[in-house]
N, C-alpha and C positions, 0 to 999 in steps of 0.2 A: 435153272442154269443151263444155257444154252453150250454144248463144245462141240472141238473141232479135230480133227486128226486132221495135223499136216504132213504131207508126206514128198518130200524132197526128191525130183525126179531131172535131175542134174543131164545134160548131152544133146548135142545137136544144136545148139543154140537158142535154148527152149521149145524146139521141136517136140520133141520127148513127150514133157508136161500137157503141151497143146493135144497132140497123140491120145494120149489119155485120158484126158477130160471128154473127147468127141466121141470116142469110141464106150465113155461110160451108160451105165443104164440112167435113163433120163425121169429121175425119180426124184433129183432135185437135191441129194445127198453129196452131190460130186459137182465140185465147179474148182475155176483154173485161171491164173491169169495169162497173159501170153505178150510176147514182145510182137511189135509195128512190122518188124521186117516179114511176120508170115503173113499180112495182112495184105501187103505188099505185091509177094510173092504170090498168093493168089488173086489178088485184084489183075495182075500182069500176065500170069501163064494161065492160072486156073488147074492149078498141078496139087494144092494142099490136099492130101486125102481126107474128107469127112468136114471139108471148109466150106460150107456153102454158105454164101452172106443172105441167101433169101430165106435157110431153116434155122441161122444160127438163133442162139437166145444168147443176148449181150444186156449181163449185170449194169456195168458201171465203169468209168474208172475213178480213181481221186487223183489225178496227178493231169487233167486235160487243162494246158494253156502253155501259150509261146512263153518257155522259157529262155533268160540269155544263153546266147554261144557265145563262148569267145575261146579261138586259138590262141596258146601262147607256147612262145619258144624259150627253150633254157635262156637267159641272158648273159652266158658266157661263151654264146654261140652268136648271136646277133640281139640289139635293139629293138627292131621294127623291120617289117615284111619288105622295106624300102630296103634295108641293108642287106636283108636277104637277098633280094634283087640283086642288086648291085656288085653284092660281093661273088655271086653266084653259088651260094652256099645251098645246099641240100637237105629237104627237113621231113623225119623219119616220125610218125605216129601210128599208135594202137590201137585197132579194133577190135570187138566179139568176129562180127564177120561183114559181110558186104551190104551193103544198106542202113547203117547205122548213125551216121554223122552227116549229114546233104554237104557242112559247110565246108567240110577239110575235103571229101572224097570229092565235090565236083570240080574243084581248084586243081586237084590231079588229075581228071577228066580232061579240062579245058589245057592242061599244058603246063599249069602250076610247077614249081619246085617243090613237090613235094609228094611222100611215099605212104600210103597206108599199109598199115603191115596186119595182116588179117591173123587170127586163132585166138586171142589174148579171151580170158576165161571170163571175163567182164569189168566194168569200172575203176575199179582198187586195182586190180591187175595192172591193167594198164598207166595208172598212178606209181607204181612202184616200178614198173618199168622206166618210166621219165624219172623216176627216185633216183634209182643205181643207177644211169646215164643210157641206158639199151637205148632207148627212142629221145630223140632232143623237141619233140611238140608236142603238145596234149591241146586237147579240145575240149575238156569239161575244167578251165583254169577260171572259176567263176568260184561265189562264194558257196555253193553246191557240195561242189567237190574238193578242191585244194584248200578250203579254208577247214573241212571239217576233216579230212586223212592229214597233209602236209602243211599246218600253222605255221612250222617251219620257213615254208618257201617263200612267204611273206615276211619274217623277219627277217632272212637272205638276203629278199631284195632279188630273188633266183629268176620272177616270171616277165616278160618282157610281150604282151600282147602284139598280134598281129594283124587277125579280124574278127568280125563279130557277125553273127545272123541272127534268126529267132528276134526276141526281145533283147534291147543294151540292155548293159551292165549299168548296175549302178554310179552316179557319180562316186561313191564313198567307196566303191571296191575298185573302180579303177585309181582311185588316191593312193588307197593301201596299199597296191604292187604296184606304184610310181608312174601312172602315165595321166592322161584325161581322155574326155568322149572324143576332143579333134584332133590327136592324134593316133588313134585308133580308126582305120575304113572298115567301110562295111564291105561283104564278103566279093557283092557286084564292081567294087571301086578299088579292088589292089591292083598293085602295076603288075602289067608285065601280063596279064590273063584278059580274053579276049572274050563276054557274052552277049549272045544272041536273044534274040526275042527269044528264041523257043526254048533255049536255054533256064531263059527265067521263067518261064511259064510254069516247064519241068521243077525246077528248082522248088517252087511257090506250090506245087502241087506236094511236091518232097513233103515241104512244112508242114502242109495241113495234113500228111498221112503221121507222120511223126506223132501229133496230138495223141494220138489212137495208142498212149502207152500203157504198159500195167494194167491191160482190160482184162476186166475179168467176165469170164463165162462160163453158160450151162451147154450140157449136150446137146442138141438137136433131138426135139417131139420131147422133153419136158413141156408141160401142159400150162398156160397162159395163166391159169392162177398160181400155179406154183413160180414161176418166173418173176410175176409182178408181184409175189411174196419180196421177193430175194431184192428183188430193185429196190420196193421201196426201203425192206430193213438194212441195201447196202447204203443208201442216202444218209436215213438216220446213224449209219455209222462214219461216215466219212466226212460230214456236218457237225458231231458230237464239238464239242469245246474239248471235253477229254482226250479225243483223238487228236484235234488239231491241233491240243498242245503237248503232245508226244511227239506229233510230226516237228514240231519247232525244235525241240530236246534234241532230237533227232540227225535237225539239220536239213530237214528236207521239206519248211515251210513253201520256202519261194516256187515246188514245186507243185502245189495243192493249186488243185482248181477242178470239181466235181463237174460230173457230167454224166447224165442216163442212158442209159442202155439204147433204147430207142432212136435215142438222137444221135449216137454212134454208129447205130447199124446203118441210118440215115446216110452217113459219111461214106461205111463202107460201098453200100452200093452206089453211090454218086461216082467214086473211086474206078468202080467196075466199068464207067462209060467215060470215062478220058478218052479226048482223041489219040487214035493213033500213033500220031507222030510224037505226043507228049510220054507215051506208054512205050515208044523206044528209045527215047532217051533214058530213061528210067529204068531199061533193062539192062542199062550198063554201071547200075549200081547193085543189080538184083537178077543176079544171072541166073537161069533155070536151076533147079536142085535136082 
């Protein structure tokens, strides 16, 4: 019987945990998963202390594939992104911190009607925030999120889509909160917002950093067998039937899609050679720490 001490190391935005895991003894005992935006943040500045993408050792993730986005706004506040326009109404969403969402944060970039509001403690937070009315748009209004915390807001009739990036939505969950795929744009095609080549470039580069979530890793100089231990037994876990149908109980099927360590760190340093002018665009979602 193989276990595990988990140990819950909450602050900074998953800073903390990442902290931790790099600075531990590389004996193969201690590994961590990490959120996208430090991956981010040192592909751009090169500032993470102990983040080197050429000595990391990258487990795995289980959660690697373009999953749907799609913004939606209370609907007692507007229908569609068109009325928003129109009526010049104001739309307020939550995030952990800066580089989290490409679809909602580049729309306020570009001139959008629209406010990211940074600190919110993660996911659910920011769910209940759009609950009690503090923010009127959320960005995880997919069968993800609002189907598995607010079943609610779908017997309402409360969510009123805007745009979508990543992968659509299914036909059957855009039925269930009252719209379809043609009336719903995609994030490049709402009115009123103006992008560029390079704009999309950035954007498209966003996406594919985004993939890179819930990685997990070992310290730096753990030793090539002990690592390719740990990959291949994280495969056989994240492949189990057992696992996958916890992840479905869960709720958090549609977000499964495995991927090796190897072919990660691949990404990262591909990541590390963006041109320039795409790597400032992108520091206006990921500003120095």
């Amino acid at each position: 019987v193989k276990q595990f001490v988990v140990v819950n190391l909450p602050g900074a935005a998953q800073k903390r945990g990442l902290l931790e895991v790099l600075a531990s003894e590389p004996d193969g005992f201690t590994m961590g998963p990490t959120h996208q935006r430090w991956f981010i943040q040192q592909g751009l500045y090169g500032d993470v202390e102990g983040l080197d993408f050429e000595t990391l050792e990258v487990i795995g993730s289980p959660t690697f594939q373009l999953n749907p986005s799609l913004a939606c706004v209370d609907r007692n506040v507007a229908s569609s992104w068109q009325e928003v326009v129109d009526n010049g109404i104001q739309l307020k969403t939550g995030q952990t911190g800066p580089g989290n969402q490409p679809g909602v944060e580049f729309i306020e970039h570009l001139g959008g009607p629209i406010e990211n509001i940074y600190g919110y403690g993660g996911s659910a937070e920011v769910m209940a925030a759009f609950d009690r009315g503090e923010i009127n748009t959320i960005w995880g209004c997919d069968t993800g999120l609002a189907g598995r915390l607010f079943p609610e807001w779908i017997e309402d009739n409360r969510l009123a889509p805007l745009f979508w990036w990543g992968a659509e939505s299914s036909t059957e969950w855009l039925t269930a909160i009252g719209s379809t795929r043609e009336e719903v744009p995609h994030v490049y095609d709402v009115a009123g917002v103006t992008w560029t080549d390079l704009d999309k470039q950035a954007f498209s580069a966003w996406e594919t950093i985004s993939l890179i979530s819930r990685t997990f890793l070992l310290p730096p100089g753990v030793s090539p067998e002990i690592a390719d231990y740990w990959r291949e037994n994280f495969k056989l876990v994240v492949e189990d039937p057992e696992f996958i149908a916890a992840t479905e109980v869960a709720g958090y099927l549609e977000a499964y899609g495995y991927a090796n360590g190897n072919d990660i760190k691949e990404q990262l340093l591909a990541m590390s050679t963006l041109p320039d002018e795409i790597k400032e665009v992108l520091k206006n979602f990921a500003p120095a720490q």
